[in-house]
RONU-332763 format. One record per residue (C-alpha): residue number from 0; x, y, z. Coordinates in steps of 0.25 Angstrom, whole numbers, plus 5000, padded with zeros to 4 digits. Layout:
<papas>
> NUM:X:Y:Z .
...
</papas>
This chain:
<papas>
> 0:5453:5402:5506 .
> 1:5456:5400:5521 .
> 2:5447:5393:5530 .
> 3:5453:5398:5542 .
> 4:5458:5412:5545 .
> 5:5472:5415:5548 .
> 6:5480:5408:5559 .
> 7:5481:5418:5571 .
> 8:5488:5431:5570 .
> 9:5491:5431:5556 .
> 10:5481:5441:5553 .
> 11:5489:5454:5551 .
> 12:5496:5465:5546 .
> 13:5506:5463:5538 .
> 14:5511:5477:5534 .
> 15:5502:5488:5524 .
> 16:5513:5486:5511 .
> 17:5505:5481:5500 .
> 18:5516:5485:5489 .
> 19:5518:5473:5483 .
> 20:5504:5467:5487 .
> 21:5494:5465:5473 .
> 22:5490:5453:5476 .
> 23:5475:5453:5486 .
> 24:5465:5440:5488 .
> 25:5451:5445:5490 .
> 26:5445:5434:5498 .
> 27:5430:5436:5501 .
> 28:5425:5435:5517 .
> 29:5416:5421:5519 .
> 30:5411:5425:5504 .
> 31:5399:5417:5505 .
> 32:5395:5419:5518 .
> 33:5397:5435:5516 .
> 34:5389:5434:5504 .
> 35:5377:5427:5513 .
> 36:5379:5439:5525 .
> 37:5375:5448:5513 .
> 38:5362:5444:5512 .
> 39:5361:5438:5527 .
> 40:5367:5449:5535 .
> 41:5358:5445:5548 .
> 42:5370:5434:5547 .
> 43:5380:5442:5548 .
> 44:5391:5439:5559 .
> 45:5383:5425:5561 .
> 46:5391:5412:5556 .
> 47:5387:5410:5542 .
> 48:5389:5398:5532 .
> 49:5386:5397:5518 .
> 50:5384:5383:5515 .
> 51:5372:5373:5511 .
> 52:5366:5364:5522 .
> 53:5369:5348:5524 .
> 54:5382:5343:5520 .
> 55:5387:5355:5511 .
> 56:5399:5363:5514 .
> 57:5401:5378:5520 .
> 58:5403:5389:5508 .
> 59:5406:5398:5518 .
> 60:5406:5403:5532 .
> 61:5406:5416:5539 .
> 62:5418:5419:5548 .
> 63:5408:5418:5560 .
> 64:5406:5405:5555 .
> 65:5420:5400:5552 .
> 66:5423:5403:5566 .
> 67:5415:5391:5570 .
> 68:5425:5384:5560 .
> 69:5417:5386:5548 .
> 70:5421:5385:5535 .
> 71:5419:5384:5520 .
> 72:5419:5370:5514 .
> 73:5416:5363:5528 .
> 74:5405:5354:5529 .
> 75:5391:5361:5532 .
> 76:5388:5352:5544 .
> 77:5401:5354:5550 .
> 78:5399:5368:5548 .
> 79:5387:5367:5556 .
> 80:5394:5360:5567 .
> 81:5404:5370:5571 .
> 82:5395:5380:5568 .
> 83:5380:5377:5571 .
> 84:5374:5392:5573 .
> 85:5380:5395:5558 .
> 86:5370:5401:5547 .
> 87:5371:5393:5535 .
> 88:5366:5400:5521 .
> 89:5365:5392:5510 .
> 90:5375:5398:5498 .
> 91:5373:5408:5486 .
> 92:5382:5405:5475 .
> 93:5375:5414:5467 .
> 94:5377:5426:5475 .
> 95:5391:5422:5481 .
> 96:5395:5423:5466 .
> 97:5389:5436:5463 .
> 98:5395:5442:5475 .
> 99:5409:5435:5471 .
> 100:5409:5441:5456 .
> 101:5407:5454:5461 .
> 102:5419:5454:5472 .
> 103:5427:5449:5462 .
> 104:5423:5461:5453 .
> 105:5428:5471:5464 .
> 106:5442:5464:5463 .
> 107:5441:5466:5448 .
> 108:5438:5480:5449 .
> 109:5450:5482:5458 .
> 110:5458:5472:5447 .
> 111:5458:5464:5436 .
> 112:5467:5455:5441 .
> 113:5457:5446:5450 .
> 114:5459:5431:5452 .
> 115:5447:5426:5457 .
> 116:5451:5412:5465 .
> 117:5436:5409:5471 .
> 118:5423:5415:5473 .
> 119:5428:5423:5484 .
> 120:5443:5426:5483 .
> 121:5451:5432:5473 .
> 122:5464:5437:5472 .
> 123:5467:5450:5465 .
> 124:5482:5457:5459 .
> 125:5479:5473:5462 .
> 126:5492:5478:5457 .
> 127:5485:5486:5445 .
> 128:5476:5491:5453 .
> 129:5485:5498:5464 .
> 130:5484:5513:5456 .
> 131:5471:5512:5454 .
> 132:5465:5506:5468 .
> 133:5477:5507:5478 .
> 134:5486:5498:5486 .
> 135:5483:5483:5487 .
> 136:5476:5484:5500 .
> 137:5469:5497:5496 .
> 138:5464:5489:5484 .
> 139:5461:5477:5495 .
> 140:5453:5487:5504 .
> 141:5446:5491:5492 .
> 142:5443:5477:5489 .
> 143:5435:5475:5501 .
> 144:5430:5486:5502 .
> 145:5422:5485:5489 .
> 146:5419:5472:5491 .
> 147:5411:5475:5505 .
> 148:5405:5486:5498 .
> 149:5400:5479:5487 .
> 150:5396:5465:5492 .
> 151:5396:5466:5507 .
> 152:5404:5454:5507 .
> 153:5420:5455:5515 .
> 154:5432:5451:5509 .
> 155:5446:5449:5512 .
> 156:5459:5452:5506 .
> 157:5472:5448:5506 .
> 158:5485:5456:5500 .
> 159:5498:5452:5495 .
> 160:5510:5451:5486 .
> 161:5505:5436:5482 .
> 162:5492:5429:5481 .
> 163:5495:5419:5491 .
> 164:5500:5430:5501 .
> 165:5485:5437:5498 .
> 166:5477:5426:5499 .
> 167:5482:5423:5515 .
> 168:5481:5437:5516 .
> 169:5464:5438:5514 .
> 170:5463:5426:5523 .
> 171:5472:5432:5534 .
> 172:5462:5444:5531 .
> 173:5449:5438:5532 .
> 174:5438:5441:5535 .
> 175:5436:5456:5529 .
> 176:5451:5461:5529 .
> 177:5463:5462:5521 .
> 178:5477:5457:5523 .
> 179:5490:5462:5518 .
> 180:5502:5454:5518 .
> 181:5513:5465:5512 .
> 182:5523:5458:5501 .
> 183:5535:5458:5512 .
> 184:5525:5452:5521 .
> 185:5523:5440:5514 .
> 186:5532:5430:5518 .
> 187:5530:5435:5534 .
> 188:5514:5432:5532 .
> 189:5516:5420:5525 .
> 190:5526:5415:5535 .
> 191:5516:5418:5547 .
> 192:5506:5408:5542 .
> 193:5505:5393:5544 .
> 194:5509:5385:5531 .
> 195:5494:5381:5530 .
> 196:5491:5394:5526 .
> 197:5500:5392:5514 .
> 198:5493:5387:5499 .
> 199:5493:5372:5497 .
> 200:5495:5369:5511 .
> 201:5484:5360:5516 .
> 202:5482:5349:5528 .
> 203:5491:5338:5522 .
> 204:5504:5350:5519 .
> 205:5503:5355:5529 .
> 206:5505:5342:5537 .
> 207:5516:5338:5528 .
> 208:5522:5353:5529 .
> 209:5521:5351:5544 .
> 210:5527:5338:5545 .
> 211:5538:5346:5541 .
> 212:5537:5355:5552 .
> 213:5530:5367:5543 .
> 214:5519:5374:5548 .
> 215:5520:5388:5544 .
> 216:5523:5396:5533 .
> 217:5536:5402:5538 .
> 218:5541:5386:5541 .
> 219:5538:5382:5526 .
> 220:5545:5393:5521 .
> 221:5558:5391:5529 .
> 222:5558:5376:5522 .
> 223:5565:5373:5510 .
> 224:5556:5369:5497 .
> 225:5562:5356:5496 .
> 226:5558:5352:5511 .
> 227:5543:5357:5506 .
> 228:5541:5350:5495 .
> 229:5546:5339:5502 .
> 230:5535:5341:5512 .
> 231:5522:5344:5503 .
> 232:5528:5342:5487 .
> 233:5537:5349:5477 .
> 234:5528:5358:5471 .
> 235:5520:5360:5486 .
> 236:5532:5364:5493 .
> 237:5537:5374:5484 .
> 238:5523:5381:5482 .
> 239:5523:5382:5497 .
> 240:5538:5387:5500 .
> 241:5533:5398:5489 .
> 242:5522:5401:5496 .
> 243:5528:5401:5509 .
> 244:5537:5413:5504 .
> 245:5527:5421:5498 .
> 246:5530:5417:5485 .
> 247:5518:5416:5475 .
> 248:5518:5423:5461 .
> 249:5505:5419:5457 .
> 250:5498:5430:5450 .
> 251:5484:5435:5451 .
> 252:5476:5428:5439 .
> 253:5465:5434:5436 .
> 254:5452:5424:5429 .
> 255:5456:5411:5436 .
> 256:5455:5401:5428 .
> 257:5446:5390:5435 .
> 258:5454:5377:5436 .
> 259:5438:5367:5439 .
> 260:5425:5370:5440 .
> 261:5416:5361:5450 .
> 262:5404:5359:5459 .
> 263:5401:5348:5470 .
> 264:5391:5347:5480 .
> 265:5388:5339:5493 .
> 266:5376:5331:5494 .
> 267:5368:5334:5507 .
> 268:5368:5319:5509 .
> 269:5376:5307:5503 .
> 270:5372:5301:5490 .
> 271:5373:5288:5485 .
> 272:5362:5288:5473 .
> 273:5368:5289:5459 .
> 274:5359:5299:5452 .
> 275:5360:5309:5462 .
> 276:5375:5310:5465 .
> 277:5375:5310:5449 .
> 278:5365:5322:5449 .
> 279:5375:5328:5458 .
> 280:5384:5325:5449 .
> 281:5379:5333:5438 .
> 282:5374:5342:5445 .
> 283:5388:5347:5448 .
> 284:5392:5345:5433 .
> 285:5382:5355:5430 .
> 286:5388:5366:5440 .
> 287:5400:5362:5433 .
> 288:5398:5365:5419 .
> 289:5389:5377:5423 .
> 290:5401:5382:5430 .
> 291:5410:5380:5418 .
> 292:5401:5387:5409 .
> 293:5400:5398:5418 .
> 294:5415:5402:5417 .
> 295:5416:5398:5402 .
> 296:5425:5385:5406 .
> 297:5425:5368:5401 .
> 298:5431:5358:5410 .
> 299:5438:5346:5406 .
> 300:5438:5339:5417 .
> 301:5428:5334:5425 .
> 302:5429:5328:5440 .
> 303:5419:5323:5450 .
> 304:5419:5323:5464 .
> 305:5414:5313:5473 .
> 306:5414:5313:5490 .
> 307:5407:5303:5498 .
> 308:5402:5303:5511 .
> 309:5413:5298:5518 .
> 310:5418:5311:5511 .
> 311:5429:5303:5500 .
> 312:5431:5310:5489 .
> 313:5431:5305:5474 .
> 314:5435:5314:5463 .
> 315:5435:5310:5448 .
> 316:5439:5318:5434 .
> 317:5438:5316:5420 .
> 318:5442:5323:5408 .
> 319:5433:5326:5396 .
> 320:5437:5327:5383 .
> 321:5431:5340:5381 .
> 322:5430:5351:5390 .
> 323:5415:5355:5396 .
> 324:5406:5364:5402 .
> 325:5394:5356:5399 .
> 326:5387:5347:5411 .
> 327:5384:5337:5406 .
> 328:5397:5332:5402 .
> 329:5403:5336:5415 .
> 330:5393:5329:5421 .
> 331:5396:5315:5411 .
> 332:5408:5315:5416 .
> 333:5405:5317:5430 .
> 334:5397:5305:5429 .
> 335:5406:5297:5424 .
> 336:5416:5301:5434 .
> 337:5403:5298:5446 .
> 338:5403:5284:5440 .
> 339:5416:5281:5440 .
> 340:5416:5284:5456 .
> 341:5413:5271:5465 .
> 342:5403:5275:5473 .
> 343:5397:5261:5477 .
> 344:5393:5264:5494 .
> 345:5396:5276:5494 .
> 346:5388:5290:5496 .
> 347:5392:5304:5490 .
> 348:5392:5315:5497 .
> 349:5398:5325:5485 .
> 350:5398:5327:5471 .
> 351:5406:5337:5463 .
> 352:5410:5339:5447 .
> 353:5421:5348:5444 .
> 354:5426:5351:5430 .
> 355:5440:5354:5428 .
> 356:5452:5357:5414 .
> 357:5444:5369:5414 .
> 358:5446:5378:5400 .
> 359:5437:5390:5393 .
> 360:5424:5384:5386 .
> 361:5427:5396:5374 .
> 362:5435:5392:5363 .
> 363:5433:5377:5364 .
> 364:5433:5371:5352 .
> 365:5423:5358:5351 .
> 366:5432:5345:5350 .
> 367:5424:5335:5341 .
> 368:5418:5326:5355 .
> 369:5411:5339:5357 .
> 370:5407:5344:5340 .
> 371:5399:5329:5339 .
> 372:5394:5331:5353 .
> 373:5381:5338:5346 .
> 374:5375:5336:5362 .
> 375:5387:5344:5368 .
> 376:5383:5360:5366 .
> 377:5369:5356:5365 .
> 378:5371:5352:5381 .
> 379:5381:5363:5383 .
> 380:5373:5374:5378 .
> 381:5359:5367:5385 .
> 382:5368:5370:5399 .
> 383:5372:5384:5394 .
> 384:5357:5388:5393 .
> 385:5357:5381:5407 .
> 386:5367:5391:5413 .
> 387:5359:5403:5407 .
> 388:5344:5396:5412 .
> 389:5352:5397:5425 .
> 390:5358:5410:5425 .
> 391:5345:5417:5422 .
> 392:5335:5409:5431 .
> 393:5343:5402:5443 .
> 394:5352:5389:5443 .
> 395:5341:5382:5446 .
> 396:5334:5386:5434 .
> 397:5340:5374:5426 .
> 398:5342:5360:5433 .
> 399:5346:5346:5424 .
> 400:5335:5335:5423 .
> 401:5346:5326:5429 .
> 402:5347:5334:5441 .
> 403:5332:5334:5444 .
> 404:5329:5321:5442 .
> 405:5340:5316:5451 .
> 406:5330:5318:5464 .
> 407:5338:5312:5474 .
> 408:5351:5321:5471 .
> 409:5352:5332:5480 .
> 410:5357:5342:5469 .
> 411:5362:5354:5474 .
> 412:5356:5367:5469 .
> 413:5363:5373:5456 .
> 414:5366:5385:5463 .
> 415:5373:5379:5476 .
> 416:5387:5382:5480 .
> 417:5398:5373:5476 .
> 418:5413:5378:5484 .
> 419:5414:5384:5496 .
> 420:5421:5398:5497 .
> 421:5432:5402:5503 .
> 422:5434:5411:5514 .
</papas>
């Protein structure tokens, strides 16, 4: 999502003919701050940003906030620069999930075509449920509607005859409204908008577009493929001609499959001793394989992530011969990918383990490593009874030996936050 609302003027309306538009992106309102206005309505109309104190990140920042320039993934203490009068709430993951769960059982409710893309956003295909709820924008108010009603949260929504069109849409309707961008509208909204606002179109295509004198929509459109991918790549200049004239036949998918599972975290200042960055380390390994376990998933490819403090980044991956949810494995690997970095002088700043080459854990025949393994299910089934300890008493129910005995490690709490939101 967005950082920064629509250029000026762009905000509005583009006729009431939704025939044709079955495609609507529910994008929730500051979600995480909304969430904490719940239960801190005295703050209500204040800036708010949700965020841990130090050298973390913002999750998220009311729009009183983002006016100061505010916003999600920036660095708290710069945060706190442009914006010193700011309330700072630590975040709830637990309860930004349960909130989550249930707005995305309103959608399911209105369809079951639902294609959840994060936490907070998700895109919906409300053809089949035009006879039984109304038009696409009647289904839209709905929406919100029920939404408010039943979480006391805000969202908005975008609707459109493609998924791209829709998405641009809830940003141009943020915060709290809905946009429509009729089908015969399209390419006109589309070619009213800087060519920033297209997908894949970052800081460095953007330069290379615009040493080509391109800086709108409407100008990439009026240029011929091959001039395109001459400027940014065959495949990246016939992605964004397409887009450019509407053209996106992606469908609404519903149970996204999930392409990596991660966790990192920033340290609230630099290390530079060995046992505690490698506590981190698998400390992060452990989110990790809980997270798989969680959606019934094994990765086969395990990657680390290293930034120092003059903020370079290392990343390193390996591929295991047998796919895994278990922690201990991730976290092997890991190690050996720690090892592997040259980190002679230097002080780390972050740590992060992600697993990737995801596939479903049931069905998995055991290969014969894993059958003479007579460790292996014994460890997996001791981090199973893990995740029930947890779920029944608290996430901190259950802590590894390694992690307390690393004292000098400043281990994140196993509840803490790992992304920011979006928008």
């Amino acid at each position: 999502m967005s950082r920064h609302g629509p250029p000026p003027g762009l905000r509005r309306d583009w006729g009431d003919d939704d025939t044709g538009c079955s495609i609507l992106h529910v994008d929730m309102d500051a979600f995480y701050a909304s969430v904490e206005l719940v239960r801190r309505p005295d703050l209500r109309g204040r800036p708010v940003i949700v965020g841990g104190e130090g050298r973390s990140v913002v999750l998220a920042a009311t729009y009183e906030a983002r006016a100061f320039g505010v916003h999600a993934a920036m660095p708290m203490a710069h945060a706190r620069r442009l914006c010193p009068r700011a309330v700072v709430l630590p975040p709830d993951h637990r309860r930004y999930a349960e909130v989550s769960q249930g707005v995305m059982t309103v959608l399911r409710d209105v369809t079951a075509l639902v294609e959840q893309v994060s936490v907070d956003e998700a895109f919906l295909d409300v053809s089949g449920a035009r006879r039984r709820l109304g038009s696409p924008t009647a289904i839209a108010a709905l929406i919100r509607a029920r939404v408010h009603a039943d979480f006391d949260v805000t969202c908005s929504v975008g609707v459109a005859a493609t998924k791209f069109v829709a998405k641009l849409a809830s940003g141009m309707a943020k915060p709290d409204g809905m946009l429509l961008v009729p089908k015969g509208a399209s390419v006109e909204f589309l070619h009213s908008l800087p060519v920033s606002a297209l997908w894949g179109v970052g800081e460095r295509t953007q330069e290379a577009l615009a040493r080509w004198g391109i800086t709108t929509v409407a100008e990439l459109a009026r240029t011929d493929v091959a001039t395109l991918q001459r400027a940014v790549g065959k495949a990246g200049g016939a992605h964004l001609h397409d887009l450019a004239w509407g053209r996106d036949p992606r469908p609404v998918t519903p149970e996204r499959q999930e392409k990596s599972v991660g966790a990192e975290t920033t340290f609230e200042s630099d290390l530079r001793d060995a046992a505690a960055i490698e506590a981190h380390v698998l400390a992060m390994a452990d989110r990790c394989a809980r997270h798989l376990r969680a959606k019934g998933l094994v990765g086969r490819t395990v990657s680390l992530k290293l930034r120092t403090a003059d903020f370079t980044t290392s990343t390193r991956s390996r591929t295991l011969r047998v796919p895994t949810d278990v922690a201990g494995e991730i976290f092997a690997a890991a190690r050996d990918l720690l090892d592997s970095v040259d980190r002679r002088g230097l002080a780390v700043r972050l740590v992060g383990v992600r697993m990737e080459g995801l596939s479903a854990a049931q069905g998995r025949q055991l290969t014969l490593e894993e059958a003479a393994d007579d460790g292996g299910p014994a460890r997996r089934r001791a981090e199973v009874v893990a995740d029930e300890v947890r779920r029944r008493f608290g996430t901190g129910a259950v802590v590894r030996g390694a992690m307390i005995e690393s004292s000098r490690a400043q281990l994140p709490p196993p509840a803490a936050g790992i992304y920011p939101e979006g928008q």
